[in-house]
Wavefront OBJ file of the C-alpha trace (Angstrom):
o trace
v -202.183 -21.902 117.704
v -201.633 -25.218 119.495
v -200.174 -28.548 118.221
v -201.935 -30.709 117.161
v -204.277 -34.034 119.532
v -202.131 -36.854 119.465
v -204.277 -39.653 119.607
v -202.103 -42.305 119.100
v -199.997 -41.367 122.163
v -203.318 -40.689 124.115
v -204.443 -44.127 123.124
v -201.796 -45.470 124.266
v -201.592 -43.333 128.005
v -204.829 -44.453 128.313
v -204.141 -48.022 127.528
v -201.511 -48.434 130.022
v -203.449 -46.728 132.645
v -206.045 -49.170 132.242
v -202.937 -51.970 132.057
v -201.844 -51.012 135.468
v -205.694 -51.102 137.098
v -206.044 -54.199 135.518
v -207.798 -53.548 132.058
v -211.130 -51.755 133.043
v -211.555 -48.236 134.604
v -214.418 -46.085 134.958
v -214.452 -43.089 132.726
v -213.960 -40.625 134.820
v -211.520 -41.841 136.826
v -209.342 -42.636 133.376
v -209.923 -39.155 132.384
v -208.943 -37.410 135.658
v -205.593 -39.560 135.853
v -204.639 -38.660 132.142
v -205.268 -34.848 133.262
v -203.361 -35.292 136.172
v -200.110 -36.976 134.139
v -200.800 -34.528 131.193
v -200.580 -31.609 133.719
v -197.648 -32.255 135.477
v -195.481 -32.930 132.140
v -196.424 -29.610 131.242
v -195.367 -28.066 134.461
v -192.373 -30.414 134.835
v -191.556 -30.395 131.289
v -193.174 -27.507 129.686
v -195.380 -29.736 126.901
v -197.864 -32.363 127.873
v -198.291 -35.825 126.323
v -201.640 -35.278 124.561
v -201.676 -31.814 123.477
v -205.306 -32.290 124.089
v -208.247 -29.568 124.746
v -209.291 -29.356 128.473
v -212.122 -27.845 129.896
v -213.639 -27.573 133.378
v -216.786 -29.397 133.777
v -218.375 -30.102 136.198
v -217.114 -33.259 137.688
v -213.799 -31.270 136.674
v -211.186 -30.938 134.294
v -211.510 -33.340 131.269
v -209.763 -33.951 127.933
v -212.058 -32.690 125.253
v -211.304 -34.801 122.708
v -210.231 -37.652 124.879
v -213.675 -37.839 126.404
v -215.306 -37.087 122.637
v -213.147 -40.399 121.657
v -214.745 -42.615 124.990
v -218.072 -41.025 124.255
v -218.073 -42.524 120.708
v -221.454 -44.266 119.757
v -219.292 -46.455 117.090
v -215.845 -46.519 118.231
v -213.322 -46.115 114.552
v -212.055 -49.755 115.208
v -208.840 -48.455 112.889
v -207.884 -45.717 114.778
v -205.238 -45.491 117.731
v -207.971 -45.169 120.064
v -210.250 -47.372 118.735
v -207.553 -50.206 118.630
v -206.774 -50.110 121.947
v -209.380 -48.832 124.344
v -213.540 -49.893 123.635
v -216.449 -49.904 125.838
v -216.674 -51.791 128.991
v -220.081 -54.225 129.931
v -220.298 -51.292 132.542
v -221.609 -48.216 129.908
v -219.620 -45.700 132.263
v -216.427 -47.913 131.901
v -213.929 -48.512 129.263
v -211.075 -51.656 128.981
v -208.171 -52.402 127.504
v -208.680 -54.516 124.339
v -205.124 -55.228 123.827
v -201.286 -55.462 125.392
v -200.683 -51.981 125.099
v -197.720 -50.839 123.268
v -195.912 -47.801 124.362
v -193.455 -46.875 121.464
v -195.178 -43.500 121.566
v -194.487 -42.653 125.565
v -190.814 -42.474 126.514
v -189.364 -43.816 129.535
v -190.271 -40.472 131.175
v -193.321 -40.639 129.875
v -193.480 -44.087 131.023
v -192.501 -43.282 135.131
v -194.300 -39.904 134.806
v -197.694 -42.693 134.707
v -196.236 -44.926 136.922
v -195.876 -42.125 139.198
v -199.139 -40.894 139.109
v -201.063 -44.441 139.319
v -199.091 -44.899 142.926
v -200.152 -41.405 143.932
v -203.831 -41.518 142.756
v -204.787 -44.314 141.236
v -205.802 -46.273 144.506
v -208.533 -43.232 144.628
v -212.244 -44.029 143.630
v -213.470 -41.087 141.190
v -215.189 -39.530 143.533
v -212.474 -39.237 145.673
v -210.551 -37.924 142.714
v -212.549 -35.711 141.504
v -212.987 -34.159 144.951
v -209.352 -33.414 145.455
v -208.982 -32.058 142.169
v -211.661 -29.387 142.693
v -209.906 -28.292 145.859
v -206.124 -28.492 144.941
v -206.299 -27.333 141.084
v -206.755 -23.471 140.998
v -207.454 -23.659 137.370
v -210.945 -25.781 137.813
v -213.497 -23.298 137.657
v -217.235 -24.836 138.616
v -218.919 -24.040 135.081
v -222.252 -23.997 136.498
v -223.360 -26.352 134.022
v -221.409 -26.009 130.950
v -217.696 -26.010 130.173
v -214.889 -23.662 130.449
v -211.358 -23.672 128.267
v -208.590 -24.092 130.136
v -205.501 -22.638 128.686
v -201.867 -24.204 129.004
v -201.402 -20.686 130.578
v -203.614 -21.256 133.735
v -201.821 -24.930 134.183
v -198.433 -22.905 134.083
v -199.721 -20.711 136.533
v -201.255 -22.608 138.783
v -197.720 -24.672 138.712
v -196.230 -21.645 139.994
v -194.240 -20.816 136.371
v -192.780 -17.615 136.516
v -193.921 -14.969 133.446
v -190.621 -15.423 131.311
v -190.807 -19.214 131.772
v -194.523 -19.002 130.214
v -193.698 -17.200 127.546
v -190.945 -19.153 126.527
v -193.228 -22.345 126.810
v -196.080 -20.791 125.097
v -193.331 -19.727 122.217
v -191.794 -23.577 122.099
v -195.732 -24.814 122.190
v -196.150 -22.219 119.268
v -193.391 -23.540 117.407
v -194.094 -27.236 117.613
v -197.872 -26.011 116.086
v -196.083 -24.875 113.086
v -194.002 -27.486 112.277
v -197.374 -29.455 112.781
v -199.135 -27.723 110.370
v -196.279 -28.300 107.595
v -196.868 -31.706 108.089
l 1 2 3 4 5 6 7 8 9 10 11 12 13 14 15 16 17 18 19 20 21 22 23 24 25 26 27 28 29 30 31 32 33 34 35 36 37 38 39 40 41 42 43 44 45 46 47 48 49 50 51 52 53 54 55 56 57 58 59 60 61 62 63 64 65 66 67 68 69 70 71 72 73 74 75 76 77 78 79 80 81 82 83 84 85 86 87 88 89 90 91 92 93 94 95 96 97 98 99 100 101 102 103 104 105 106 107 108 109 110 111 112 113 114 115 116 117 118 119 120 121 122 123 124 125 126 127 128 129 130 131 132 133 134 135 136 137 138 139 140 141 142 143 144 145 146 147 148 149 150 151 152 153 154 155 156 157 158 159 160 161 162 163 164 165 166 167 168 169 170 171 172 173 174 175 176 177 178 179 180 181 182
């Protein structure tokens, strides 16, 4: 069991990635950045900010329901996503329709993006997705489909010892109960 796709805190990742690039991104690169900051607050912190799906496809690994979101014919102009982010003139872009707020993202949070924009975001998508597929050991080429991959394979790959795993998985197990009460 995993907790439950916070949109309104993905909206809002995404929204201030696209605030520090200046309001429009292409797709891809958006996606691969929020991987890339999702990933390493799991490692560093044992939970990411999404709790999104990810699969490997094959321009690498993507948020599942983040990319269902961008991929919307007829974005939900009252959800968290839809509030923020839309469609770009460019069909592979998306922009920032707002000032994003970030009452969702702590000041962690908040660096943790920072951090990751001064490391990658200079990067074209190409670019980005090239280093991805030869740095991240938990991108598998899906030969034209998608593959899961588990928190697990992330805490691997960020050289987590068994015990600490377990003890992640347990607290990520925990947090999807007390989701499902609510």
């Amino acid at each position: 069991m995993k907790p439950h796709f916070n949109e309104a805190k993905t909206a809002q990742l995404a929204a201030l990635i696209l605030k520090l690039r200046g309001g429009t991104m292409h797709y891809m690169k958006l996606i691969k950045l929020m991987y890339i900051i999702d990933r390493t607050a799991l490692i560093r912190w044992g939970r990411p900010l999404t709790y999104d799906s990810y699969v490997s496809m094959k321009h690498g690994p993507v948020l599942s329901a983040t990319l269902d979101l961008i991929n919307e014919p007829e974005p939900d102009e009252s959800s968290p996503w839809g509030r923020l982010i839309g469609p770009a003139t460019d069909r592979y872009c998306v922009t920032l329709k707002i000032d994003c707020p970030t009452d969702e993202l702590s000041d962690a949070e908040e660096e943790l993006v920072a951090e990751a924009y001064k490391r990658f975001g200079y990067m074209n998508r190409y670019n980005l997705r090239d280093i991805l597929h030869e740095v991240l050991p938990e991108w598998h080429d899906p030969k034209g489909s998608s593959l899961p991959i588990e928190y697990r394979d992330i805490l691997m790959a960020g050289k987590k010892t068994p015990a600490e795993i377990a003890e992640i998985e347990s607290e990520l197990e925990s947090v999807a109960l007390v989701d499902a009460l609510t």
